[in-house]
C-alpha positions as CSV (number, residue, x, y, z in Angstrom):
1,X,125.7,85.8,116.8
2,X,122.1,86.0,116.8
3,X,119.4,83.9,115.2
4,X,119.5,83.1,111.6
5,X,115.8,84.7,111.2
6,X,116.3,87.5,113.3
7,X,113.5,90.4,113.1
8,X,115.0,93.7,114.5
9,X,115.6,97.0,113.3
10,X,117.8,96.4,109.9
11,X,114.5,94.1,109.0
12,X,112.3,96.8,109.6
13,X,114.3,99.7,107.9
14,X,114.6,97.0,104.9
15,X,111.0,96.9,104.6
16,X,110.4,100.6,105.1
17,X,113.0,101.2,101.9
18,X,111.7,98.4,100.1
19,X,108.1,99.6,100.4
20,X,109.2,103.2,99.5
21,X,110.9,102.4,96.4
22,X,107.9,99.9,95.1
23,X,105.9,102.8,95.8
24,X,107.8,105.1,93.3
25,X,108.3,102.2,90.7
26,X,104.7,101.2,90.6
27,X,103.6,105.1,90.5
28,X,106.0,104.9,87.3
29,X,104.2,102.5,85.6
30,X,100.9,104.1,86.9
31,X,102.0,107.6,85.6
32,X,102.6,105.9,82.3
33,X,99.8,103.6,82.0
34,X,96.8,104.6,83.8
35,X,97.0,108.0,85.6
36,X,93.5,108.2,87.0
37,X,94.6,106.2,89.3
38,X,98.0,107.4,90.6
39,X,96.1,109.5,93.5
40,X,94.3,106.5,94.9
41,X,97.2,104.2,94.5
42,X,99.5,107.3,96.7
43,X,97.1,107.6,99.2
44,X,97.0,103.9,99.8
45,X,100.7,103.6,99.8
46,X,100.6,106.6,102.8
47,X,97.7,104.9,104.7
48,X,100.0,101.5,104.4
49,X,103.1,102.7,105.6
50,X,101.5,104.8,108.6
51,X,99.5,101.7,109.5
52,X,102.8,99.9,109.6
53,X,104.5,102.9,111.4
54,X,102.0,102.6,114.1
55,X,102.0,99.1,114.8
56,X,105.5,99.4,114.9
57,X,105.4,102.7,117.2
58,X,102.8,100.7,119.7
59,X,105.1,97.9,119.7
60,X,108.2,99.5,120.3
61,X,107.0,101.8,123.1
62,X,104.3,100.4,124.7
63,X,104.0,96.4,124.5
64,X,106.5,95.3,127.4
65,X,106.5,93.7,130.3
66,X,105.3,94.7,133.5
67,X,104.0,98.1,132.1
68,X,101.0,99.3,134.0
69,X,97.0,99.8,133.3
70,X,98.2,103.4,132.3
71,X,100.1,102.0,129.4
72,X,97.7,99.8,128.5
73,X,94.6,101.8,128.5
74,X,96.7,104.1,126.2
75,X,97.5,101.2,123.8
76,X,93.7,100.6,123.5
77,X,93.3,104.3,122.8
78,X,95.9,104.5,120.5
79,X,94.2,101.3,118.1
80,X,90.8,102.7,118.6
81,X,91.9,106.0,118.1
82,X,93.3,104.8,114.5
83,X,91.3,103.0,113.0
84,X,88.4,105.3,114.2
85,X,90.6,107.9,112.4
86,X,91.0,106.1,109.4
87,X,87.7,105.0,109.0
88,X,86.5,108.6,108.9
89,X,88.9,109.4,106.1
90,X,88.1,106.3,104.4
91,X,84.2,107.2,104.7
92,X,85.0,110.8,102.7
93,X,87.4,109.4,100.6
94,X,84.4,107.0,99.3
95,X,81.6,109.2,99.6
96,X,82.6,112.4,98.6
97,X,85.4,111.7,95.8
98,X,84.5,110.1,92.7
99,X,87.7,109.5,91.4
100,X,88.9,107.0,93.9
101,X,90.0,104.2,91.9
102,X,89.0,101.6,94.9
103,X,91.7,98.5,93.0
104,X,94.6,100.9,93.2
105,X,93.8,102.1,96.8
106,X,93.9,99.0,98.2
107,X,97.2,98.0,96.2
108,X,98.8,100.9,97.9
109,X,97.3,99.7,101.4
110,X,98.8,95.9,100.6
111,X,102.2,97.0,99.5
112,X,103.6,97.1,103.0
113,X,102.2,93.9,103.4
114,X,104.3,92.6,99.7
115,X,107.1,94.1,101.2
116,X,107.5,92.1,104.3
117,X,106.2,89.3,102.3
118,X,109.5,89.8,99.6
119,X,112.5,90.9,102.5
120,X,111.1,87.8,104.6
121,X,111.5,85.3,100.9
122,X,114.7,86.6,100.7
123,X,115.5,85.8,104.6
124,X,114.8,82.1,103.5
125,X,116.3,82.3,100.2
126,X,119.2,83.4,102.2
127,X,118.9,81.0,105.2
128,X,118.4,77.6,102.9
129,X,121.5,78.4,100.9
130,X,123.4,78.5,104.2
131,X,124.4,82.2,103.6
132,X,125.1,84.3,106.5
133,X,122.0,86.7,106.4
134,X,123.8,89.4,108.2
135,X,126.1,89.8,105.2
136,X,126.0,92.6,102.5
């Protein structure tokens, strides 16, 4: 039996559903309450969990021991090539649209970040009451 706080792929496929269905929930509430900024809030959520894709694609494949310069130099390409990427769309998504509704966008980008933050609260929660975290 492994670690009590253990980080691997159920963890990861927690946080993927959890951010997936906060993402429909808060688009709800959005639809409901303020619609103008449904679109922003969206595309935040995609940027988020393609961020979060990414990191977990470069960690995953690349980020092991003994790899060569190769691998490396394509890690460094990889981040570069990202957030050069998403810095361009960011730029015409500022510039060029005035609907972006800059408060929602960035609640979309954070909600992978809630969602880690909530699955690993409920690791603890779990852990302190001496429950078996593995356990449905």
């Amino acid at each position: 039996m492994g670690p009590a706080l253990e980080f691997g792929d159920r963890f990861i496929r927690h946080v993927y559903v959890l951010t997936i269905c906060l993402t429909i929930v808060v688009a709800v509430v959005l639809l409901g309450f303020k619609r103008s900024a449904l679109p922003s809030f969206l595309i935040g959520s995609a940027i988020g969990l393609t961020l979060f894709w990414s990191i977990e694609f470069m960690v995953r494949r690349l980020i092991r021991p003994g790899k060569t310069q190769k691998t490396k130099s394509l890690f460094g390409f990889i981040t570069l090539g990202k957030y050069a990427l998403l810095g361009v769309c960011l730029y015409f998504l500022f510039n060029k649209l005035e609907w972006m509704n800059v408060y929602a966008f960035a609640g979309g980008i954070a909600l992978v970040q809630g969602a880690i933050i909530i699955k690993a609260m409920g690791l603890m929660v779990t852990v302190l009451s001496n429950k078996d975290p593995n356990q449905p």
